[in-house]
C-alpha positions in Angstrom: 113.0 117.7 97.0 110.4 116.7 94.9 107.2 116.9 96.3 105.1 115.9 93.4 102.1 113.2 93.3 103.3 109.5 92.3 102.7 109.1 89.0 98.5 107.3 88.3 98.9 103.9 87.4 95.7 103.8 85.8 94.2 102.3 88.5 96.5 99.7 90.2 96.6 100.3 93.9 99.7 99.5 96.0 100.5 96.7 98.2 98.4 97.7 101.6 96.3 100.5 100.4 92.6 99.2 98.6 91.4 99.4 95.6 89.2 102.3 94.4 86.0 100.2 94.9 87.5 98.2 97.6 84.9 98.4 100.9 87.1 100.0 104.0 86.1 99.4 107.5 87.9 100.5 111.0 88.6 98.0 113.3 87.9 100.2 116.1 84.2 100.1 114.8 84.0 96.5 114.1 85.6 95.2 117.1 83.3 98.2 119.1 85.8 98.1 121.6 86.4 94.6 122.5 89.4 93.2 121.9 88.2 90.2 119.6 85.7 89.6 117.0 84.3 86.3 116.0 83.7 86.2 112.4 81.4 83.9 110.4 82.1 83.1 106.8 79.5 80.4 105.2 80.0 77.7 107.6 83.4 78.8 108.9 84.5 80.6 111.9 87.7 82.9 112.1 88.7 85.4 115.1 89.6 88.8 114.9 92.0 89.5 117.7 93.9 92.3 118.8 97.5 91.6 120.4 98.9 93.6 123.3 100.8 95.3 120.8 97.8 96.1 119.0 98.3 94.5 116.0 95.4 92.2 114.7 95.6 88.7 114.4 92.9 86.7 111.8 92.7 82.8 113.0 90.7 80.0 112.1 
């Protein structure tokens, strides 16, 4: 088995993980345990929700 490190692609990050500057927050700390979030953006309105399978849904 080779248990190497993936080659570096000179930055490029893979589908699902950020970028190197990319901001990362936890849901558990933005959602501060609720189970929804309302999120403003400019004069738009989305919510965070999370599903009884706890997997987050993002409507508008």
């Amino acid at each position: 088995m080779d248990h190497s490190s993936p080659p570096d692609r000179g930055g490029e990050s893979r589908p699902g993980d950020p970028g190197h500057n990319t901001p990362v927050a936890d849901s558990t700390t933005l959602l501060s345990g609720h189970r929804e979030l309302i999120i403003r953006h400019g004069a738009d309105t989305y919510r965070l929700q999370v599903t009884a399978s706890n997997k987050l849904i993002l409507t508008k």
